[in-house]
Each structure stands twice: as C-alpha cells, then as structure tokens.
N, C-alpha and C positions, 0 to 999 in steps of 0.2 A: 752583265756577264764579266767574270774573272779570269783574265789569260793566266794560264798556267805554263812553267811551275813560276811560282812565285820568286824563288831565288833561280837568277841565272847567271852564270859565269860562262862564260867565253870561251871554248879552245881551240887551239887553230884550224887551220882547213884540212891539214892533213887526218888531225884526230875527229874532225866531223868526219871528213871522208873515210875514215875507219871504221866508222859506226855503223855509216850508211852500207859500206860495202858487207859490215859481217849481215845487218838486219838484210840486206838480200840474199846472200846466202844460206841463211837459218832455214832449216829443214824440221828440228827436230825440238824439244826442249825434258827438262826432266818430267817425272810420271810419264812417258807415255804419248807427250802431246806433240802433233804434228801438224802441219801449215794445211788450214782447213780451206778444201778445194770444193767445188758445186759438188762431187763425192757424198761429202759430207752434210750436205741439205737438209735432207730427210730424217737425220741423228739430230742433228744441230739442232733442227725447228722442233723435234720431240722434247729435248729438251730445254729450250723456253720457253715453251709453250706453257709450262707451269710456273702460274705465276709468285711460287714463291721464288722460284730461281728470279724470273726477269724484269718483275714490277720493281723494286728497290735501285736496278741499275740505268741509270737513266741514257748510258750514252747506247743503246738499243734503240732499232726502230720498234715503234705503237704502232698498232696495235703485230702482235709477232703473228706472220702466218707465212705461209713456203715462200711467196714471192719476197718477203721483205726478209728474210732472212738469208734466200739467193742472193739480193744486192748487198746487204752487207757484207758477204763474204768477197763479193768482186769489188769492193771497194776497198778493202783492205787487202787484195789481191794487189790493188793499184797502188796500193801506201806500201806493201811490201818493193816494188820494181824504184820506188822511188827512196826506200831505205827508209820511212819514214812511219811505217805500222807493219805490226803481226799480229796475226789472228791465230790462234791456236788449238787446236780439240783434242779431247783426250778420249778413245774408243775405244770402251771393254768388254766389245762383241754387242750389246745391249742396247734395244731399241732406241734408246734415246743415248746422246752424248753422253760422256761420264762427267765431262765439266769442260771449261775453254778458258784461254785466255785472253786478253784483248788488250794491247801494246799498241802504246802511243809513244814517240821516238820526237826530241827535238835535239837532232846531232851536234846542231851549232853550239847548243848549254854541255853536252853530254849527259839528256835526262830523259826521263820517260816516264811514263805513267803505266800504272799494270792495275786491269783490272779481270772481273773474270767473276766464275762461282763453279760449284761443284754438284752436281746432282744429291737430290735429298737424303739419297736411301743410302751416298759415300759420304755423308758429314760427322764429324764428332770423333772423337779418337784419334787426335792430333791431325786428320787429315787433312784439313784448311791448313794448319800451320804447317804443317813437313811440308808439304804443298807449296807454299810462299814463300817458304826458307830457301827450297831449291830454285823456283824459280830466280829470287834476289840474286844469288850465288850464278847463278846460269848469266842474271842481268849485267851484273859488276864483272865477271871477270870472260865471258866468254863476248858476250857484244861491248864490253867498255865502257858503258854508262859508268857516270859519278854521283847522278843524283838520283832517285826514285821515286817520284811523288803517289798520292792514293786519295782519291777521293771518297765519302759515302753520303748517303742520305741522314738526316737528321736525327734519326731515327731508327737507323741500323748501329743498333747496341754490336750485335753480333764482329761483326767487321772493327769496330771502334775498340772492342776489346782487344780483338786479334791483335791491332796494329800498335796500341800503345805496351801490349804486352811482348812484341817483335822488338819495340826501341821505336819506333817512330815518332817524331817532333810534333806533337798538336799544334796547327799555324791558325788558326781560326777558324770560320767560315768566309765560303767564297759563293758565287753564286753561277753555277754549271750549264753553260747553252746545252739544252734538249736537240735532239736531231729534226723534231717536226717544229720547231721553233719554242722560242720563249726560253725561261729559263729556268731551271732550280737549285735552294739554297743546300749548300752542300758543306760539310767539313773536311777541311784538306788538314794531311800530313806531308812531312816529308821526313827523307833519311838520305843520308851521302852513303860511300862507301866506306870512309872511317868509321861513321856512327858502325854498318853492320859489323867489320871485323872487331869490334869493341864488347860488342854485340855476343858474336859467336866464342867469344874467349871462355 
C-alpha cells in the first residue's frame, strides 16, 4: 500500500486547524451537492448500484447494497466532526443520485484527495469537467487545501484523460488499500494551487 499524497509539506497548526474547522462546517459545494445524510441512502445506493458508476472506484465498500452504503455514509459523517472527510451528493429529484463526491482531507499537508462520479445518463458535455473545475475552485480557496491529489484504476482511460487534460502532474502508479482489504494498483496525480491558477488563465 502507498500512503498518500505523496508530496507533503507542513503548515502550521493554526492553518490545519483552518482546514479542519471549514471541512466541519461545509454544508454545501458547487452543482448542487450537499453533505449526504442516511436521507440520502436510498439515492446514494441507486446510484451505485450500477456498476458502471462503482466497479472502477475502489475506495467503495463490495459488494454495494443499502447497508454498506448506510455505513459508508456514517463514516464519513464521522471524518466530517473530525474535519478530516466529506461525502457529498448531488439530487436532481431522480431516483437515483445525480453523482457524489468523496473527500479525503490531510490538514496537517493542506491536501486532499477528491474522488466521486456522475451518473450515466449526466456524462459527456463537459460535465465531468465543469464538475471538477468547480469543485478544485471550491477546494483551493473556500476550505484551503494547497495540494489535490486523484487517484484511478489502470484502466480508466476516461478519468486519466480528464485529469491530464485539467493540468494534473502524472506521479506514477501507487498501489491503493481496498476497504475489504488488500490492495490495488492505481495511477496517482497530483496538482497544487499554483499549478490550477496557471491553469484557469
């Protein structure tokens, strides 16, 4: 297994504790998406239930069905009180989830990792990317992160496009603890916040 993110720099305690305090505060984020509560169960599990959304993403519990998809939400409940994850769902009335986010926070680096997907029938027509943009933009300047890391499967063309076509730094592969154990081989990026405003010019 490969701890991440691979580059870490140091900020003080007051700037973790800046982190920590906005990730418990966050309510809301751009498109739509908001701090997904047991509410949102029933959405949530519709839509991973399709395995094109949820085979590829590996920090998901296996196999998805109501209960494992309850605990993951209370567990990232519990990484939100401690400023350290957000979960996020985006609901546009429609039986299943419109898509999620899923925010990993290490305050002490000022970084985080954002993963997530979008339901099938809203992909394509820049929506992945308007998608990611806003999110970055939400990460860098409203909670404070400096770094952004992203992981994918080996084999997710799709995402690998996205991110080198975003500005993100190919660092190699790394190899990703699974939640029911073991592990798999994953390609990491990363991006600062220079890199994006460099980016967005």
């Amino acid at each position: 297994m490969t701890k991440i993110p691979l580059t870490r720099r140091p900020v003080s305690a007051e700037r973790s504790d800046a982190i920590r305090n906005a990730v418990r505060g966050a309510e809301e984020m751009p498109y739509g998406a908001h701090i997904a509560t047991q509410a949102d169960t029933d959405a949530f599990t519709a839509l991973l239930i399709d395995p094109q959304i949820s085979d590829p993403i590996y920090s998901l519990p296996k196999p998805i069905s109501r209960d494992a998809v309850s605990g993951f939400i209370d567990r990232h409940l519990q990484e939100r009180a401690r400023g350290e994850g957000l979960l996020m769902v985006m609901d546009d009335g429609e039986e299943a989830a419109a898509g999620y986010y899923d925010i990993q926070f290490w305050p002490e680096w000022a970084a985080c990792e954002l993963g997530g997907a979008i339901r099938t029938n809203r992909q394509g027509a820049h929506t992945g990317m308007d998608g990611a943009a806003s999110a970055f933009d939400w990460l860098f300047d409203e909670i404070g992160v400096d770094l952004i890391c992203e992981t994918a499967a080996r084999d997710n063309v799709r995402t690998a496009k996205l991110l080198e076509h975003i500005g993100f730094r190919y660092m190699g592969e790394i190899e990703s603890e699974l939640p029911g154990g073991g592990v798999r081989p994953s390609h990491y990026w990363e991006m600062t916040k220079a890199d994006w405003a460099t980016t967005r010019k």
